[in-house]
BADRENVEX-775146 format. One record per residue (C-alpha): residue number from 1; x, y, z. Coordinates in Angstrom, 3 decimals. Layout:
N
BAKE, num, east, north, up
BAKE, NUM, X, Y, Z
...
This chain:
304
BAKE, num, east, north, up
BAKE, 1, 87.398, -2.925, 107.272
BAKE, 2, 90.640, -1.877, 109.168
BAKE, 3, 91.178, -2.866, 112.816
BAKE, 4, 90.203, 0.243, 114.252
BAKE, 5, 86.567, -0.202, 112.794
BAKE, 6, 86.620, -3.956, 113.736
BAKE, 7, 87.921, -2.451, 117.670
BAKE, 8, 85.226, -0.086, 117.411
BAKE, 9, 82.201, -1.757, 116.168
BAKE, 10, 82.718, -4.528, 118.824
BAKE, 11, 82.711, -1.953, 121.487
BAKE, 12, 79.329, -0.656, 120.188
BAKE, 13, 78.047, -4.185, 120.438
BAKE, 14, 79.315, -4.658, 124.024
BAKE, 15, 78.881, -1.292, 125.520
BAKE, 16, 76.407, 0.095, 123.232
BAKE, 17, 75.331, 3.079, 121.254
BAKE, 18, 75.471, 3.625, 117.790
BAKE, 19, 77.930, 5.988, 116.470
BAKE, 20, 80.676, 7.775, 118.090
BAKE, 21, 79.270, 11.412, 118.156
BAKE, 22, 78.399, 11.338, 121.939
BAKE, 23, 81.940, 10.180, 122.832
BAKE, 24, 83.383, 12.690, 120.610
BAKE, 25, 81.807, 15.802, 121.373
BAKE, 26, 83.371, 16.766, 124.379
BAKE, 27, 86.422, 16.517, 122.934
BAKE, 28, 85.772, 19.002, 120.286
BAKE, 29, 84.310, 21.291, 122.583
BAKE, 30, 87.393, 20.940, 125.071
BAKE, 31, 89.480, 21.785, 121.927
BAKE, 32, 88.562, 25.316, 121.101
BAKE, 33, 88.931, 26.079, 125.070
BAKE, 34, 92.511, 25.094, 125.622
BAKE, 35, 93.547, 26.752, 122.316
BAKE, 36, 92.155, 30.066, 123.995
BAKE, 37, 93.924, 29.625, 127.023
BAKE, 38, 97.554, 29.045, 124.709
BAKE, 39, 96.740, 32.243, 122.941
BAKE, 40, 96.575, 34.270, 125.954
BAKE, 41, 99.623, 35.657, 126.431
BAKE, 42, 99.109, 36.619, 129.901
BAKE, 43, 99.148, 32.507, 131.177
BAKE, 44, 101.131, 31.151, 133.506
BAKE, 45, 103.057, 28.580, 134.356
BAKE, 46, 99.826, 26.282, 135.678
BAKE, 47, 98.008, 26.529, 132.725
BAKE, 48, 101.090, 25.767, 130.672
BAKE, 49, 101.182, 22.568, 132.155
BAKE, 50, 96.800, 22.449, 131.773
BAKE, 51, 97.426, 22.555, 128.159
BAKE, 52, 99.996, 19.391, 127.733
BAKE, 53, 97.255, 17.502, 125.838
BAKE, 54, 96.817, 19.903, 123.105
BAKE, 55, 100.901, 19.913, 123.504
BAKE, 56, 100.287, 15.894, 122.434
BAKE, 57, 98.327, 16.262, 119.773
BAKE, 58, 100.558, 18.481, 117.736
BAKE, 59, 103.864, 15.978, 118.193
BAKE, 60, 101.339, 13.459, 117.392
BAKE, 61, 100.730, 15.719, 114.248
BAKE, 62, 103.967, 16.460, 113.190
BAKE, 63, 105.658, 12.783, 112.315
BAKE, 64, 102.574, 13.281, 109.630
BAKE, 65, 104.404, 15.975, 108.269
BAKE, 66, 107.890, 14.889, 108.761
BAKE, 67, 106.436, 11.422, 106.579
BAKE, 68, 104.571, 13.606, 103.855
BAKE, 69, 108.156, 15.842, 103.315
BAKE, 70, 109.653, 12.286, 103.274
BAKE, 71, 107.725, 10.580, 100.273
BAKE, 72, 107.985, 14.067, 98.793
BAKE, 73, 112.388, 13.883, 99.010
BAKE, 74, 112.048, 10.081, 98.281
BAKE, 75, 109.633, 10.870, 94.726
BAKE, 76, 112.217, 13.491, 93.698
BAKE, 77, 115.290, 11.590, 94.567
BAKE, 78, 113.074, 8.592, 92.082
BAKE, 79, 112.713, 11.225, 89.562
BAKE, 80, 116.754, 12.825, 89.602
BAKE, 81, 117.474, 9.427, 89.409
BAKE, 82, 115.947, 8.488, 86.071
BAKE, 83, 116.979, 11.720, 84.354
BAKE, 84, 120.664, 11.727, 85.510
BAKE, 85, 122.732, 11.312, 82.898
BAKE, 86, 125.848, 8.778, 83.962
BAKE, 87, 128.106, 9.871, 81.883
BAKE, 88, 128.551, 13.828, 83.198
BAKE, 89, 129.124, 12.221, 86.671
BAKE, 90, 132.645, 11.694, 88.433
BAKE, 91, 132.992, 7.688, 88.491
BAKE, 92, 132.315, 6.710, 91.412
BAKE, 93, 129.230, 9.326, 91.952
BAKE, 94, 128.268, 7.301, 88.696
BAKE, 95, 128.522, 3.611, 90.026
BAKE, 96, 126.485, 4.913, 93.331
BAKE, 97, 124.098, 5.743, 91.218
BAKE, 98, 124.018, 3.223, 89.139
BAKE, 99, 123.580, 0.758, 91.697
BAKE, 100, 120.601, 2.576, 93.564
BAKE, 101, 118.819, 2.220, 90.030
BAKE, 102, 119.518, -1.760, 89.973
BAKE, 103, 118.605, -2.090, 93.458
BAKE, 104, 115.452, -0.265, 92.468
BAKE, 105, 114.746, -2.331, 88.965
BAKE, 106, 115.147, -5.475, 91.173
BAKE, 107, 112.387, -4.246, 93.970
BAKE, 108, 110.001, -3.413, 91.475
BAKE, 109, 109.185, -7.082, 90.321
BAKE, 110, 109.155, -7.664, 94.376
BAKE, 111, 106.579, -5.161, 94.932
BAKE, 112, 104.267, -5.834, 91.487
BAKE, 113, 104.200, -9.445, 92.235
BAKE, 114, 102.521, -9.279, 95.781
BAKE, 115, 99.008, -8.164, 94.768
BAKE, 116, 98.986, -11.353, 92.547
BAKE, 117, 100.486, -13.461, 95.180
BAKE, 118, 97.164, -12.194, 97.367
BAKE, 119, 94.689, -12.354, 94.277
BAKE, 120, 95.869, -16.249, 93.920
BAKE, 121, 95.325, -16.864, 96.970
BAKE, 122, 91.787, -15.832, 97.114
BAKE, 123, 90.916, -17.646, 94.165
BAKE, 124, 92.387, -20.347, 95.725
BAKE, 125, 90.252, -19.897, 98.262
BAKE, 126, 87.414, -19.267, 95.988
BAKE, 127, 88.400, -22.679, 94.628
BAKE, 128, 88.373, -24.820, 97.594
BAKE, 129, 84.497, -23.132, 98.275
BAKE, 130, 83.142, -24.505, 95.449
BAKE, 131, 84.980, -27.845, 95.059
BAKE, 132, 83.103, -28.056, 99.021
BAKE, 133, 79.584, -26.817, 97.372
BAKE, 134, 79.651, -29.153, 94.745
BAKE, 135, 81.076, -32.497, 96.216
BAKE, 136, 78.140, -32.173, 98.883
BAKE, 137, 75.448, -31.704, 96.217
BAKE, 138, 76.767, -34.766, 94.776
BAKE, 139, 76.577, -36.727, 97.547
BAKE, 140, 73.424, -35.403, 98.232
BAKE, 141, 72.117, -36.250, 94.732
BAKE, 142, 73.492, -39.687, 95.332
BAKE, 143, 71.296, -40.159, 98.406
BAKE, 144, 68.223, -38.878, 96.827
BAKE, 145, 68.363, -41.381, 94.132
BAKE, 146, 68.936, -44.262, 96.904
BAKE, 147, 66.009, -42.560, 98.467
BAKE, 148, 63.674, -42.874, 95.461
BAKE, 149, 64.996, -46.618, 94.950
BAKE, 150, 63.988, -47.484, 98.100
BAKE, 151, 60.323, -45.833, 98.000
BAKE, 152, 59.775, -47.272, 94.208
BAKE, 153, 60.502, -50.566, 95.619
BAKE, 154, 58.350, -50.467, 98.614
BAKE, 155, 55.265, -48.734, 96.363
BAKE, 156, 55.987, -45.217, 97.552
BAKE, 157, 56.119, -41.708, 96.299
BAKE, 158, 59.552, -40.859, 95.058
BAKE, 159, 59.965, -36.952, 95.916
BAKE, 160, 63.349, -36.787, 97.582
BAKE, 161, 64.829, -36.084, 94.072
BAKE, 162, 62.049, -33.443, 93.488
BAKE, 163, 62.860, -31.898, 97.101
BAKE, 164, 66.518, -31.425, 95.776
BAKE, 165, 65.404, -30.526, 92.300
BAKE, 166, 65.930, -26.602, 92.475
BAKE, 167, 69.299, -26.828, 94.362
BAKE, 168, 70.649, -28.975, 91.819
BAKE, 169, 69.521, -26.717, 88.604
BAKE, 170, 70.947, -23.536, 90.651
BAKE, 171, 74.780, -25.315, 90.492
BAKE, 172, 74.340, -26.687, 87.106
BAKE, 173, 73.511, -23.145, 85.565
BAKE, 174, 76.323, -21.368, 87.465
BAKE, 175, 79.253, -20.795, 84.757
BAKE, 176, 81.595, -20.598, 87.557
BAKE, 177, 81.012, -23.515, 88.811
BAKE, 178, 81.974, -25.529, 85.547
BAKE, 179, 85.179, -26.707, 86.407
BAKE, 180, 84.592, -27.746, 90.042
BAKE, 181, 81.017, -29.673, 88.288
BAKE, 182, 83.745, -31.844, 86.284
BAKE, 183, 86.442, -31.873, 88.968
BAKE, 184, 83.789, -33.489, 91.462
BAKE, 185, 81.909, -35.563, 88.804
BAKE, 186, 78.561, -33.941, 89.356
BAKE, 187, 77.646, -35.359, 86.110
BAKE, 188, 77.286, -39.016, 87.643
BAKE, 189, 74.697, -37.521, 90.045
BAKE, 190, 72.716, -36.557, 86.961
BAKE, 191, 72.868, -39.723, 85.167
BAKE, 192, 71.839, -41.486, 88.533
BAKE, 193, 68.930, -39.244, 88.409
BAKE, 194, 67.548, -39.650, 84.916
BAKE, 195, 68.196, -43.652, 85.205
BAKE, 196, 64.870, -45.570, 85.275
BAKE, 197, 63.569, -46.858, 88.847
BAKE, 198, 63.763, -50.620, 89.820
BAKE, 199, 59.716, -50.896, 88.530
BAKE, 200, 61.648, -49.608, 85.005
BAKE, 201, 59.674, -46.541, 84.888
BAKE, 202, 61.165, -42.982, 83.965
BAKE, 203, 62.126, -40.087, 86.805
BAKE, 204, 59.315, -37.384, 87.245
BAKE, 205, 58.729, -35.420, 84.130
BAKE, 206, 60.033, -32.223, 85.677
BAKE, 207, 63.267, -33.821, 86.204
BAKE, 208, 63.655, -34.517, 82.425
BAKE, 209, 61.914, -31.495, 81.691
BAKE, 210, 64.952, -29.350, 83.761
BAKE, 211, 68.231, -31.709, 82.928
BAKE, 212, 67.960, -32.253, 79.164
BAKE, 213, 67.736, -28.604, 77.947
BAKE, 214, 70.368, -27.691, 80.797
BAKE, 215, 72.895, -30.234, 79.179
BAKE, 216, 72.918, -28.652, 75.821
BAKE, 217, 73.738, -25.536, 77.284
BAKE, 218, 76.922, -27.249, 79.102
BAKE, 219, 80.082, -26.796, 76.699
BAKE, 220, 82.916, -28.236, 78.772
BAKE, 221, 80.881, -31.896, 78.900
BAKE, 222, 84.013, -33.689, 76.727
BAKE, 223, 84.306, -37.417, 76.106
BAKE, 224, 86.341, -37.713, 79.425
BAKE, 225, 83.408, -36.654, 81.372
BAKE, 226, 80.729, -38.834, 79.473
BAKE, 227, 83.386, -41.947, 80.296
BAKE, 228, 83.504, -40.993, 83.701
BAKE, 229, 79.846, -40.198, 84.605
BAKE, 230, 78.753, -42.574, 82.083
BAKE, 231, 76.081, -40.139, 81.615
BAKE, 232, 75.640, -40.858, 77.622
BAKE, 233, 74.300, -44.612, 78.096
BAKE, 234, 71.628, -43.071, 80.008
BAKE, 235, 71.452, -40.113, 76.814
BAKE, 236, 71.165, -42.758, 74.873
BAKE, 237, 68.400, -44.540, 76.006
BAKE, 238, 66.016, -41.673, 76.625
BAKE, 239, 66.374, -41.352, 72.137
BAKE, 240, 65.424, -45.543, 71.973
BAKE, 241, 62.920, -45.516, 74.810
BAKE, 242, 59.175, -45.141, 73.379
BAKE, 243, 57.757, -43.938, 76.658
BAKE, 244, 60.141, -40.915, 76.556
BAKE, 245, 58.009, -37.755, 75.432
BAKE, 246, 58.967, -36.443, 71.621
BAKE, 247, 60.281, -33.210, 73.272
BAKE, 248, 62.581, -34.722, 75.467
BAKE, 249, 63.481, -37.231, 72.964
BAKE, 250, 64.584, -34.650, 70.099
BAKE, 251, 67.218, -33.303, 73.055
BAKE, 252, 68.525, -36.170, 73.702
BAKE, 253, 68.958, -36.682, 69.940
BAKE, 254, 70.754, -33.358, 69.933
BAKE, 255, 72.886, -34.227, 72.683
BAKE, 256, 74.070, -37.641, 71.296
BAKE, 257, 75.036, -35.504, 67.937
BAKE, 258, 76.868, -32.877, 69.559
BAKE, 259, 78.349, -35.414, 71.638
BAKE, 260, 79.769, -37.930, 68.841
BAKE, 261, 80.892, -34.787, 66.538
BAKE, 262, 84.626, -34.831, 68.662
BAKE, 263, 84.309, -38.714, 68.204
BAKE, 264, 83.956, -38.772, 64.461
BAKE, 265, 85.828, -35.786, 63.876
BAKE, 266, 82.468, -34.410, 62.304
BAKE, 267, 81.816, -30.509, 61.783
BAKE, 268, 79.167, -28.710, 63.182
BAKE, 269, 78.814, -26.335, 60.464
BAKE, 270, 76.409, -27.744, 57.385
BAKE, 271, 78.839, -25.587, 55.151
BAKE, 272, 81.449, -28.534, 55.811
BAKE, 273, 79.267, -31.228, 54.647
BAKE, 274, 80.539, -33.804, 52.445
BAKE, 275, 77.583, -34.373, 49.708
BAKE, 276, 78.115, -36.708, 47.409
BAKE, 277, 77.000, -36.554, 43.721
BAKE, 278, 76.790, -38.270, 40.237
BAKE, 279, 77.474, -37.977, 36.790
BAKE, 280, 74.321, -37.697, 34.591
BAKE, 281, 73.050, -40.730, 32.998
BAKE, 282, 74.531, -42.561, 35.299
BAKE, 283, 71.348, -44.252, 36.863
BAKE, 284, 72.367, -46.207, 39.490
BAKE, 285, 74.585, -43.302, 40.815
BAKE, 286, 71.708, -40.937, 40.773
BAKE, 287, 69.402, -43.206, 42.879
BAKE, 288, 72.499, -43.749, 45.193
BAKE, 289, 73.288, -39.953, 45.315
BAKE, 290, 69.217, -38.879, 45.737
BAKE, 291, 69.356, -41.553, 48.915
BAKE, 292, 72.128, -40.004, 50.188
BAKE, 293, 71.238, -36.802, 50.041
BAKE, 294, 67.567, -38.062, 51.422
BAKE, 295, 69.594, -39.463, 54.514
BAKE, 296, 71.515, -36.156, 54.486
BAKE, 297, 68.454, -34.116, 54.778
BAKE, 298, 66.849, -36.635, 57.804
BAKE, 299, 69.813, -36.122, 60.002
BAKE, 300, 69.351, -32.295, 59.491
BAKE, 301, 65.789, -32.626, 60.748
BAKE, 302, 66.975, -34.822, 63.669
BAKE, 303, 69.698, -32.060, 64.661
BAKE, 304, 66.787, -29.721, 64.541
């Protein structure tokens, strides 16, 4: 919105009204009447002077043109330039000219380079939002589990974390939020939240029941992130604890695999597995390579 429309719309607000069309009508009627009195070519000196305004508007008009003719000489002095041929021109005709066309290749960087100057800016901008968005969601996350501490120990409900619940999901799903989520260590809020209370039971179902498919989905969680948050402990646990519901329990399975693969340096792909084999008659190979390939085929169904 230019300043004009900014000017305008707060003189609406102050003054009233809601478009210009009462303000402006007069005007166009008035225009049509002193363009009738300039055609008559029986006036006089009085309404010579009357008809100064309309005299206004047309030098207003004309640096317009005078502009438009100027872009015009300036885009075919561009274009002469780039077709002149140096060579067929007296020396120093040639070195002017050469010049203006170095002056000209210098600019253009000048000029391309401003737009991304501005677009870098607004993503900085852009930046420093959601670093804001996220650090207060982890603090708020924080106080929520501090919250539910407190009410487990004194034999209360624990809902603060459930209050904050959909917030939370609605950052953690954002893609473009991914960097400022591991920039502000939003992670650690997460682990706080899926840590058992001081009575050593487990956070509300829903809370397990929202995080642990969430996580799988989230790439950019690399082994500096689990150190930081310390968020795969608390993985860790939910595949060992025997109150944890099989469902949840298979995901965190999944997400201690898919976690340890950059550790071990272990593929993803089943078409990179090592399986080992033995020679036939060899018995106690065979009943080595059958157990093997048992084992093989119960960490497949645990990846599952």
């Amino acid at each position: 919105m230019s300043t004009a429309d900014k000017m305008d719309d707060l003189e609406r607000a102050i003054f009233g009204g809601e478009s210009d069309d009462e303000l402006s009508a007069p005007d166009d009627d008035d225009v049509p009447q002193k363009r009738a009195k300039r055609a008559s070519p029986m006036g006089d000196e009085e309404e010579s002077s009357a008809d100064s305004g309309d005299e206004y508007v047309q030098e207003k008009r004309a640096p317009k043109g005078k502009a438009r003719r100027q872009k015009q000489r300036k885009r075919k002095r561009k274009q002469q330039l780039e077709d002149i041929d140096l060579s067929q021109l007296p020396p120093e005709l040639a070195n002017k000219v050469k010049l203006d066309m170095q002056i000209e290749a210098i600019l253009k960087p000048k000029k391309a380079s401003r737009p991304k100057r501005k677009r870098k800016d607004d993503e900085d901008v852009l930046d420093r939002v959601a670093d804001e968005e996220v650090s207060r969601l982890r603090e708020a996350m924080l106080s929520a589990a501090q919250d539910d501490e407190q009410a487990n120990r004194e034999k209360l409900p624990a809902t603060a974390k459930l209050r904050l619940l959909p917030q939370v999901m609605e950052v953690l799903r954002k893609n473009s939020l991914a960097q400022s989520i591991q920039d502000n260590n939003l992670l650690e809020g997460v682990r706080k939240w899926l840590e058992p209370l001081p009575d050593h039971s487990l956070p509300a179902l829903d809370i397990q029941k929202e995080f642990f498919p969430t996580l799988k989905k989230l790439e950019y969680i690399d082994t500096s992130a689990l150190k930081e948050s310390q968020l795969g402990r608390v993985v860790i646990f939910y595949t060992k604890c025997k109150r944890v519901t099989p469902d949840i329990q298979r995901l965190a399975n999944d997400l201690v695999s898919a976690w340890s693969r950059p550790i071990i340096k272990r593929s993803a792909s089943y078409r990179d597995r090592i399986i080992p084999t033995a020679q036939i008659g060899d018995g106690d190979g065979a009943a080595r390579g059958r157990r093997a390939a048992q084992h093989d085929s119960r960490a497949r169904e645990g990846e599952r």
